[in-house]
ZADO-1210 file (C-alpha; in nm, 4 decimals, padded with zeros to 6 digits):
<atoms>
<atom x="00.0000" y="00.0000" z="00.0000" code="UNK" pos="1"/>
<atom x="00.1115" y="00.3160" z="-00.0969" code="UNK" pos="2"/>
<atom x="00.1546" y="00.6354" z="00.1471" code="UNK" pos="3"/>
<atom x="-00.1241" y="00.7811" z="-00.0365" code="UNK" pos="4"/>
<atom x="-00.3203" y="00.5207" z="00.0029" code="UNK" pos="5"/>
<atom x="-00.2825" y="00.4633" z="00.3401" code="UNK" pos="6"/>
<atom x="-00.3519" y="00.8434" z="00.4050" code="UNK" pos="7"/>
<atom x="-00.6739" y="00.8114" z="00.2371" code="UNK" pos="8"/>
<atom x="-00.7601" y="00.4820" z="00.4531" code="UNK" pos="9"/>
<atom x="-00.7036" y="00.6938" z="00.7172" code="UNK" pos="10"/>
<atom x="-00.9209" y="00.9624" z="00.6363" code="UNK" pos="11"/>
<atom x="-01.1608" y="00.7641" z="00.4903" code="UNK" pos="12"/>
<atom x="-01.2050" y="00.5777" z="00.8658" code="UNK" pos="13"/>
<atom x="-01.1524" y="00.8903" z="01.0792" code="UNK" pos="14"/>
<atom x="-01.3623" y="01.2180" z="01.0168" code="UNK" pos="15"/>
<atom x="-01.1007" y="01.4136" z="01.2027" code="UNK" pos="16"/>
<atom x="-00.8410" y="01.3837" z="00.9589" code="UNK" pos="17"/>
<atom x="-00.7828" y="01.6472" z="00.7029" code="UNK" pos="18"/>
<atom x="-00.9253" y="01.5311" z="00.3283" code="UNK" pos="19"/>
<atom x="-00.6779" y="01.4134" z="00.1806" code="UNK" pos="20"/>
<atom x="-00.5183" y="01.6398" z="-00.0855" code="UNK" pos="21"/>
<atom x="-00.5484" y="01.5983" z="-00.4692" code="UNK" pos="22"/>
<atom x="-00.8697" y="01.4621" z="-00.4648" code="UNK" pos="23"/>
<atom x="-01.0594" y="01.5193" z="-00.8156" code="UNK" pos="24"/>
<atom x="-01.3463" y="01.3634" z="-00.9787" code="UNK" pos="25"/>
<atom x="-01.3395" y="01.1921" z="-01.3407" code="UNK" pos="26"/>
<atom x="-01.3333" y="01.5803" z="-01.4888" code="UNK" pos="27"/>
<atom x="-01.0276" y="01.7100" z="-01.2627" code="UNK" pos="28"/>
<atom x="-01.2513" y="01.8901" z="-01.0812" code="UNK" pos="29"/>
<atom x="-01.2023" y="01.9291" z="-00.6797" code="UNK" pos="30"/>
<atom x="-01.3615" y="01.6128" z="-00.5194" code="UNK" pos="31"/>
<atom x="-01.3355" y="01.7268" z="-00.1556" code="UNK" pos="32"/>
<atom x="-01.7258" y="01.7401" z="-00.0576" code="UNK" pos="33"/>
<atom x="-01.7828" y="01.3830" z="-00.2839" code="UNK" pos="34"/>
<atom x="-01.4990" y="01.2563" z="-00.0375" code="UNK" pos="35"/>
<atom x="-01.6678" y="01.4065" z="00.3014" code="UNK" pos="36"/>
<atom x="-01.9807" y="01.2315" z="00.1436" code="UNK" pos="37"/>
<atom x="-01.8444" y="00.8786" z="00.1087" code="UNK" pos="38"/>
<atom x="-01.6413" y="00.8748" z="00.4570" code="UNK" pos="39"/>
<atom x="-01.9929" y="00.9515" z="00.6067" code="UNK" pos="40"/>
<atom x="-02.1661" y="00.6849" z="00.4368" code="UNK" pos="41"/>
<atom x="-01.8452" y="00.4313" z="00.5167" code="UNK" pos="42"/>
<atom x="-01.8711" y="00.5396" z="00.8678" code="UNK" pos="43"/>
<atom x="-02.2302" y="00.4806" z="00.9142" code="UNK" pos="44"/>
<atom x="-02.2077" y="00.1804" z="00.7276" code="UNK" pos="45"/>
<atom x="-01.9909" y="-00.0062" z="00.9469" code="UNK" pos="46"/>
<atom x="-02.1610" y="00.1340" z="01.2609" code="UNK" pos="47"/>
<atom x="-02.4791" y="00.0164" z="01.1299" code="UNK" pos="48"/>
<atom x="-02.2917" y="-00.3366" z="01.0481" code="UNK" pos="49"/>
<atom x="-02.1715" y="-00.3286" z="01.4203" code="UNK" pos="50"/>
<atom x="-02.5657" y="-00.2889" z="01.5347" code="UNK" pos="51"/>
<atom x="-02.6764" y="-00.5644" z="01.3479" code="UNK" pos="52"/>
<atom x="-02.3806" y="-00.7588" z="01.4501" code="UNK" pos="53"/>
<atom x="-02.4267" y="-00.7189" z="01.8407" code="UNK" pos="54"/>
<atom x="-02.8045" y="-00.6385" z="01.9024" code="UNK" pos="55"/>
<atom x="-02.7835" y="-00.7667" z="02.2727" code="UNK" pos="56"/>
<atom x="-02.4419" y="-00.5292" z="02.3461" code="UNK" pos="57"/>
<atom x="-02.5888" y="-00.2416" z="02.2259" code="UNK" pos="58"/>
<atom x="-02.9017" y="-00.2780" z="02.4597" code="UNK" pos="59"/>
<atom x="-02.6790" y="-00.3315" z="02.7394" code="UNK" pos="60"/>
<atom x="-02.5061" y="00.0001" z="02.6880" code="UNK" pos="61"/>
<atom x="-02.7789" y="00.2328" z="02.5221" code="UNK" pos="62"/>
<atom x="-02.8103" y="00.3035" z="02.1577" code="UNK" pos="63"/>
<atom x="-02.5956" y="00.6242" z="02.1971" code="UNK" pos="64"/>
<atom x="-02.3447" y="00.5043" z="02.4268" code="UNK" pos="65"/>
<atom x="-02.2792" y="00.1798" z="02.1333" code="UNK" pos="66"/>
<atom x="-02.3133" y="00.4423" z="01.8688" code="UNK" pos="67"/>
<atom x="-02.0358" y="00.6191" z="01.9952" code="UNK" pos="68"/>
<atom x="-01.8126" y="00.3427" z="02.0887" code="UNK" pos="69"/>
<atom x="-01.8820" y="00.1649" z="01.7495" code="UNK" pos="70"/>
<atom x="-01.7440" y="00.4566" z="01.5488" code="UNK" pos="71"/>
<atom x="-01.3639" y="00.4622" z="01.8023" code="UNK" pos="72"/>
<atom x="-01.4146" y="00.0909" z="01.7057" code="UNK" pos="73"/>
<atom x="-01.4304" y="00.2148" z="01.3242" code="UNK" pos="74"/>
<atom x="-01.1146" y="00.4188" z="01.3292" code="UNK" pos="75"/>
<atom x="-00.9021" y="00.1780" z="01.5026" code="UNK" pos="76"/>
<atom x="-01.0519" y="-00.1483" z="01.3501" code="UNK" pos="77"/>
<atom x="-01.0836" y="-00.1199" z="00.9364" code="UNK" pos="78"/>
<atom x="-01.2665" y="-00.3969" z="00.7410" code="UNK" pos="79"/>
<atom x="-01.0439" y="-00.6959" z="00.6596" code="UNK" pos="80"/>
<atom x="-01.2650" y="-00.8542" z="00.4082" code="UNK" pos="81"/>
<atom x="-01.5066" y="-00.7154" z="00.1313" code="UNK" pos="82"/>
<atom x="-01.8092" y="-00.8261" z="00.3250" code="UNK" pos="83"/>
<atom x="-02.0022" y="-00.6159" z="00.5600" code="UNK" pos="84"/>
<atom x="-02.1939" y="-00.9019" z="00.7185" code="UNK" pos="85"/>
<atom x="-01.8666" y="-01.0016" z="00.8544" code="UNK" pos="86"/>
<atom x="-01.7300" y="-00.7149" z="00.9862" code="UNK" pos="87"/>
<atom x="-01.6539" y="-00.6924" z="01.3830" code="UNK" pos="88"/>
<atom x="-01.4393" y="-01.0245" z="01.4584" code="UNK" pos="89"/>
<atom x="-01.2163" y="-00.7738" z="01.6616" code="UNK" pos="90"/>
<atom x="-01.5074" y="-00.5985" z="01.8556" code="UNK" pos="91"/>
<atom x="-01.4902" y="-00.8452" z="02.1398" code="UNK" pos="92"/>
<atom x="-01.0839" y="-00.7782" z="02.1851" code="UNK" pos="93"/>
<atom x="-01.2194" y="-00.3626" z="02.1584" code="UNK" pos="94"/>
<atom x="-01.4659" y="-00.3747" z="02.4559" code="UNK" pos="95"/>
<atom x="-01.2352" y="-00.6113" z="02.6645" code="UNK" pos="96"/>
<atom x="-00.9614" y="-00.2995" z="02.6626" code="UNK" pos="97"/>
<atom x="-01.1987" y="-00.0103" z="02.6338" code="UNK" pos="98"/>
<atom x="-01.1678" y="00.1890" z="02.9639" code="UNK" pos="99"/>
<atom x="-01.5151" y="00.2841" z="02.9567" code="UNK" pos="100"/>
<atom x="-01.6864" y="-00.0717" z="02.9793" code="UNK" pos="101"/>
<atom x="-01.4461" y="-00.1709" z="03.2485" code="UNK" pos="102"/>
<atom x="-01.7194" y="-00.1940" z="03.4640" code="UNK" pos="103"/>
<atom x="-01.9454" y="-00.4129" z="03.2760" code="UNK" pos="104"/>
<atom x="-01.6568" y="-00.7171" z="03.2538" code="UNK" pos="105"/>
<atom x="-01.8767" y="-00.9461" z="03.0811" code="UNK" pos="106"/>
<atom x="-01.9321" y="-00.7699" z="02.7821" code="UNK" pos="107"/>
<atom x="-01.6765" y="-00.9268" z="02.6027" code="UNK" pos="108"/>
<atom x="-01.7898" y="-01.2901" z="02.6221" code="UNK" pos="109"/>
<atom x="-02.1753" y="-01.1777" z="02.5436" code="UNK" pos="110"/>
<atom x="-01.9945" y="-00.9821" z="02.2103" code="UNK" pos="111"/>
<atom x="-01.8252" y="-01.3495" z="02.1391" code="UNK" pos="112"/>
<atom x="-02.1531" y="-01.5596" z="02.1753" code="UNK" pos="113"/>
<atom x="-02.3112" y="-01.2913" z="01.9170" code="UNK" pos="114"/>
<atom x="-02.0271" y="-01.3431" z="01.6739" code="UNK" pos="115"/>
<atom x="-02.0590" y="-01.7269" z="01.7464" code="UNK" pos="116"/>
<atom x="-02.4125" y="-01.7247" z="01.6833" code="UNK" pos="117"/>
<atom x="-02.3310" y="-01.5928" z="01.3343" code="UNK" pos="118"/>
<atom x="-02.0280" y="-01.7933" z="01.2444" code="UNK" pos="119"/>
<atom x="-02.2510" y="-02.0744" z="01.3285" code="UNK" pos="120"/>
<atom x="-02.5253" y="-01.9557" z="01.1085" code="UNK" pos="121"/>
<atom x="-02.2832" y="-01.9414" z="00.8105" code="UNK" pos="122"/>
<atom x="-02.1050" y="-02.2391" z="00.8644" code="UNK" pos="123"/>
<atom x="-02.1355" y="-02.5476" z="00.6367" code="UNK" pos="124"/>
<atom x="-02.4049" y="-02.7795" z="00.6361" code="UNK" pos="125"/>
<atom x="-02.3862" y="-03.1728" z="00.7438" code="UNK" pos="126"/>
<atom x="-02.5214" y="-03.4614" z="00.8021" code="UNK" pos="127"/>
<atom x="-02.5622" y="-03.5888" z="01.1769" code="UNK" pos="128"/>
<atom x="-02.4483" y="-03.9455" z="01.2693" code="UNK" pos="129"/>
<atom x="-02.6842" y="-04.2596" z="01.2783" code="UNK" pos="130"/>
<atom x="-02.6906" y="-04.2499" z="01.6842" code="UNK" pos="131"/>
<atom x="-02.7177" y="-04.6193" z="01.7013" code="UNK" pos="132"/>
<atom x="-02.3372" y="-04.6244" z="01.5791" code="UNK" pos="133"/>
<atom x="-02.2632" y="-04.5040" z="01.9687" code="UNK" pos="134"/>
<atom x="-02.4780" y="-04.6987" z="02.1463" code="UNK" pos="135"/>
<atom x="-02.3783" y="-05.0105" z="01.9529" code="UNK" pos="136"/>
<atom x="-02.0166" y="-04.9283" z="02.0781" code="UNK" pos="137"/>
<atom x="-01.8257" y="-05.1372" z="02.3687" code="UNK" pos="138"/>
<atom x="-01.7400" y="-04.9717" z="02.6631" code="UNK" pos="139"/>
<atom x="-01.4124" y="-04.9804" z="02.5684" code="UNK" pos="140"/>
<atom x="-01.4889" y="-04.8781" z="02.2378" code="UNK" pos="141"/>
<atom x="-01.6521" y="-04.5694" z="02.3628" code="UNK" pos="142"/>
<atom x="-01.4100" y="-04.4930" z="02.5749" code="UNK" pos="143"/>
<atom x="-01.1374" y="-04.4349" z="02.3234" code="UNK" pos="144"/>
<atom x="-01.3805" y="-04.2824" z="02.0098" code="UNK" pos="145"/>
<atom x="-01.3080" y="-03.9334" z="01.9087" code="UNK" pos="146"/>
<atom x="-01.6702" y="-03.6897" z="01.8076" code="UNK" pos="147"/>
<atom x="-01.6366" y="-03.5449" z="01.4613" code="UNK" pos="148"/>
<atom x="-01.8525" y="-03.2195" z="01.5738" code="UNK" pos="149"/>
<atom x="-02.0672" y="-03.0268" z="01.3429" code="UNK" pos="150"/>
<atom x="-01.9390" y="-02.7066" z="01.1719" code="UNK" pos="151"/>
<atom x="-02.2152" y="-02.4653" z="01.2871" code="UNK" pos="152"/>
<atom x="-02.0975" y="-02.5517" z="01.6775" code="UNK" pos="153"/>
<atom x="-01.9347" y="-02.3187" z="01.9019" code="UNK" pos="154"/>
<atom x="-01.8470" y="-02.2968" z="02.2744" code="UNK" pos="155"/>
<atom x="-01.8050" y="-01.9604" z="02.4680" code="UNK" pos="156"/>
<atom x="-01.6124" y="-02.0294" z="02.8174" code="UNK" pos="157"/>
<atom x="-01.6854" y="-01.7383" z="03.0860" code="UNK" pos="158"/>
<atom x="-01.6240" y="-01.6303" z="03.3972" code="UNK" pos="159"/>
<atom x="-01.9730" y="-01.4940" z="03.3802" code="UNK" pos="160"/>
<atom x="-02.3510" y="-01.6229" z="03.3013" code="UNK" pos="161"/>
<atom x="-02.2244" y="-01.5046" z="02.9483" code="UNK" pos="162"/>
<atom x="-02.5610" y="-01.7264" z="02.7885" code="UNK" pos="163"/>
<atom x="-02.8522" y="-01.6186" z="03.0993" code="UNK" pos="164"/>
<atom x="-02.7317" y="-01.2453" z="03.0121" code="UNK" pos="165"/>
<atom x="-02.7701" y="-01.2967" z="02.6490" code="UNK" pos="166"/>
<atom x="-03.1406" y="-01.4761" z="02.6793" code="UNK" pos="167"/>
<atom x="-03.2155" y="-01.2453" z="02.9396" code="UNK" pos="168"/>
<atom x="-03.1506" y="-00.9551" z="02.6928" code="UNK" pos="169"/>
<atom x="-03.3425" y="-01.1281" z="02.4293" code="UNK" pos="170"/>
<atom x="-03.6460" y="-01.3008" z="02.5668" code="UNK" pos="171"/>
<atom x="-03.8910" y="-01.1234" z="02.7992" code="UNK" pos="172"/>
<atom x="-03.9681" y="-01.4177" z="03.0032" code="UNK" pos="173"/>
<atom x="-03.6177" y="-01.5527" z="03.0490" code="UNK" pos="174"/>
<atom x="-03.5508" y="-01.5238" z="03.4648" code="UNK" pos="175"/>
<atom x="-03.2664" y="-01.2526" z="03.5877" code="UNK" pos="176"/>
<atom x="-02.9133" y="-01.4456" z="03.5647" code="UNK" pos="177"/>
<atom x="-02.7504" y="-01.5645" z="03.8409" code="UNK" pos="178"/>
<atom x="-02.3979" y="-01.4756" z="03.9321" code="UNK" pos="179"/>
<atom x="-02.1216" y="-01.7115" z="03.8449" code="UNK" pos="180"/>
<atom x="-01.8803" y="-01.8494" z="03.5389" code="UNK" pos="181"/>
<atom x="-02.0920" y="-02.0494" z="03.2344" code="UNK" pos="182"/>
<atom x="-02.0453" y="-02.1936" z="02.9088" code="UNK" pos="183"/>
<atom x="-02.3034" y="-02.0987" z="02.6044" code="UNK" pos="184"/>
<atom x="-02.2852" y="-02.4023" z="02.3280" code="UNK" pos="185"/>
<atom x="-02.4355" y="-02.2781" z="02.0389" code="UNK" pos="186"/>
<atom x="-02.5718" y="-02.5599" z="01.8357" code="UNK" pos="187"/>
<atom x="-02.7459" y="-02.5941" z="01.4573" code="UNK" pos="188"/>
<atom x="-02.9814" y="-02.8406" z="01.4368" code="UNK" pos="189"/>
<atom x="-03.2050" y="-02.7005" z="01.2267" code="UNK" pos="190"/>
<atom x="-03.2014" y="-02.3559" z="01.0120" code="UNK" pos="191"/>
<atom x="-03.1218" y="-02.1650" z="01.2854" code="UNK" pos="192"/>
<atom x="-02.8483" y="-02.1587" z="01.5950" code="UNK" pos="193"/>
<atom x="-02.9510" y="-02.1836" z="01.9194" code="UNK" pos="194"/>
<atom x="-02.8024" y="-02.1337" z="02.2123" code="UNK" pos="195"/>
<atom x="-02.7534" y="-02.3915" z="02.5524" code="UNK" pos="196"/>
<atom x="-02.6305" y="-02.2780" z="02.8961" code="UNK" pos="197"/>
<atom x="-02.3678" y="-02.5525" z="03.0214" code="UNK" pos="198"/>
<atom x="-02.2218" y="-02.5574" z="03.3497" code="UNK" pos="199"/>
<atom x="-01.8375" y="-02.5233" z="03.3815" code="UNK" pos="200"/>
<atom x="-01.7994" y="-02.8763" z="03.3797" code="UNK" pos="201"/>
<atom x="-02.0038" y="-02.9740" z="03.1001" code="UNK" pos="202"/>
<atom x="-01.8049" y="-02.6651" z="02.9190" code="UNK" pos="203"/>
<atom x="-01.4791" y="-02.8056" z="02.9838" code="UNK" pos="204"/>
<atom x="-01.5702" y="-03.1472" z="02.8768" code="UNK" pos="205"/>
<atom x="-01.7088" y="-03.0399" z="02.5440" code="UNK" pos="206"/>
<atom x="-01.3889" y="-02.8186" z="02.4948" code="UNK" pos="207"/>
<atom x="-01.1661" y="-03.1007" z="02.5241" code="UNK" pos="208"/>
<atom x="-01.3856" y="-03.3090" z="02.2237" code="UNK" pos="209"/>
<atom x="-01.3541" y="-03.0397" z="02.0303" code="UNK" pos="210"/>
<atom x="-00.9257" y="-03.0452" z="02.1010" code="UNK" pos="211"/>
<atom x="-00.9664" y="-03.4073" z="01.9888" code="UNK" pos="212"/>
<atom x="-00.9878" y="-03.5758" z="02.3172" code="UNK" pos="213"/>
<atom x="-01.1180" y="-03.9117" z="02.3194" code="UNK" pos="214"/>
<atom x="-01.4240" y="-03.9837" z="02.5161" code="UNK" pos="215"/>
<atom x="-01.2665" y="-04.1414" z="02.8157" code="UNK" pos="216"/>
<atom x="-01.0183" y="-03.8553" z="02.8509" code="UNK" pos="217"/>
<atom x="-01.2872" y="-03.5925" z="02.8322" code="UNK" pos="218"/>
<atom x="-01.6014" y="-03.7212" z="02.9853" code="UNK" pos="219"/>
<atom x="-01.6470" y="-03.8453" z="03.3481" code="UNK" pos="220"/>
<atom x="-01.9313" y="-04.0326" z="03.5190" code="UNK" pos="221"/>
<atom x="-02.1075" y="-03.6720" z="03.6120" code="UNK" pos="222"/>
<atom x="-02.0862" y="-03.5094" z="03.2415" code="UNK" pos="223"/>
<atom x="-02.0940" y="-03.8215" z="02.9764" code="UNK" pos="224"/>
<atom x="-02.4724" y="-03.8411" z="03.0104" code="UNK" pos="225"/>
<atom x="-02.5297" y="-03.4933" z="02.9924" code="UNK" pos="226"/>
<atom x="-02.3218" y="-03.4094" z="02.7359" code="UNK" pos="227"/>
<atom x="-02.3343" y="-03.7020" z="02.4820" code="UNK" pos="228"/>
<atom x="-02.7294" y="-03.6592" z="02.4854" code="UNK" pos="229"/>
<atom x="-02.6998" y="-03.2843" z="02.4311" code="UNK" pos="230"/>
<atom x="-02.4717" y="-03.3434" z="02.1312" code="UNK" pos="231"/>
<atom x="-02.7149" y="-03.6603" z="01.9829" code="UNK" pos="232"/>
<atom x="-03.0483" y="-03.4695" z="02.0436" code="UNK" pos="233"/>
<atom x="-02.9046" y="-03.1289" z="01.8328" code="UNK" pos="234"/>
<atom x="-02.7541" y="-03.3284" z="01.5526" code="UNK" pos="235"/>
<atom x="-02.4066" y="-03.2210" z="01.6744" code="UNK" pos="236"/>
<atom x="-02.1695" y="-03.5494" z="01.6166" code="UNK" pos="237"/>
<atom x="-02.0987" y="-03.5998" z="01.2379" code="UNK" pos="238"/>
<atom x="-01.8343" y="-03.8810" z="01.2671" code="UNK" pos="239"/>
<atom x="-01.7189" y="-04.1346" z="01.5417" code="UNK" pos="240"/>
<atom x="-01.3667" y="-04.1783" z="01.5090" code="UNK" pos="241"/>
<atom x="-01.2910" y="-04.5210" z="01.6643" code="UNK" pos="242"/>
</atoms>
């Protein structure tokens, strides 16, 4: 990238910045207002992006409070890709080391369930196992299979209630969350994700399948019940690796 270039990101992503100079439209003529134009409809653009992104953040915060931080976010945080729908993978890092939201330490992890309740809706399509493959398995069988898991799953690990303060934020009947850490599994088994509150235990279990644990190594007498029939009744085991 050029140094021109890179001072027109620049201005492009910040409106305090000076236009950059030179600017002329397809006659020569001065282009300065056309540019002040399209950095406001950029800006917006990703802001809006950001909204639609993290619905649940920006009514814990207050449409003008997000509004505000989304457009710091902006300046420090350009697009990667082409695709607007995919913009704000780095908004969860932002609010973990924005001074402001240093109060509310949860944010974070309810910003990373949003973005995995998107990934997940994007992700690739599959076919669950038969589950009479695993209960026709020995013990000792079972005990050393590896789970194939489905694309479209993903597990958030928190120190907070991350998934009782998202449903609580997006279901007027859901009860007021109760302190403590929580894992939120978000699962595909139809069109849409959904999203399961775990306990810590059930979280760290389903982590380790998904590092390629075996069953014995990651499930104990407490959790293999639990978590095996969570995983068969949401179509989330494509494979049994034996």
């Amino acid at each position: 990238m050029t140094d021109n270039q890179t001072l027109f990101r620049a201005a492009l992503l910040d409106g305090t910045l000076p236009r950059p100079a030179g600017l002329t439209d397809g006659q020569r003529r001065p282009a300065g207002r056309r540019f002040d134009v399209y950095r406001n409809n950029v800006a917006v653009g990703l802001c809006d992006a950001l909204e639609q992104a993290f619905p649940v953040i920006r009514k814990l915060v207050g449409d003008a409070f997000f509004r505000a931080m989304a457009g710091l976010h902006v300046r420090s945080h350009p697009p990667k890709i082409p695709m607007m729908m995919f913009y704000g993978t780095d908004f969860p890092a932002f609010l973990a080391s924005f001074p402001p939201v240093a109060h509310l330490p949860y944010l974070a992890d309810v910003a990373r369930l949003e973005l995995a309740l998107r990934d997940s809706y994007h992700a690739a399509d599959t076919v669950p196992v038969d589950p009479a493959r695993l209960a026709a398995l020995s013990p000792e069988a079972l005990n050393s299979a590896r789970l194939q898991l489905a694309p479209a799953l993903r597990l958030i690990r928190s120190d907070w209630p991350v998934a009782a303060i998202w449903r609580a934020n997006t279901d007027p009947a859901a009860p007021p969350p109760a302190p403590g850490p929580q894992a939120a599994l978000v699962l595909r088994p139809m069109l849409d994700p959904i999203v399961v509150a775990l306990p810590p235990a059930q979280g760290s279990a389903i982590a380790a399948l998904l590092d390629g644990a075996t069953l014995g190594q990651a499930l104990d007498e407490t959790t293999a019940g639990p978590v095996l029939a969570l995983l068969v009744t949401h179509h989330a085991i494509t494979d049994i690796l034996t």
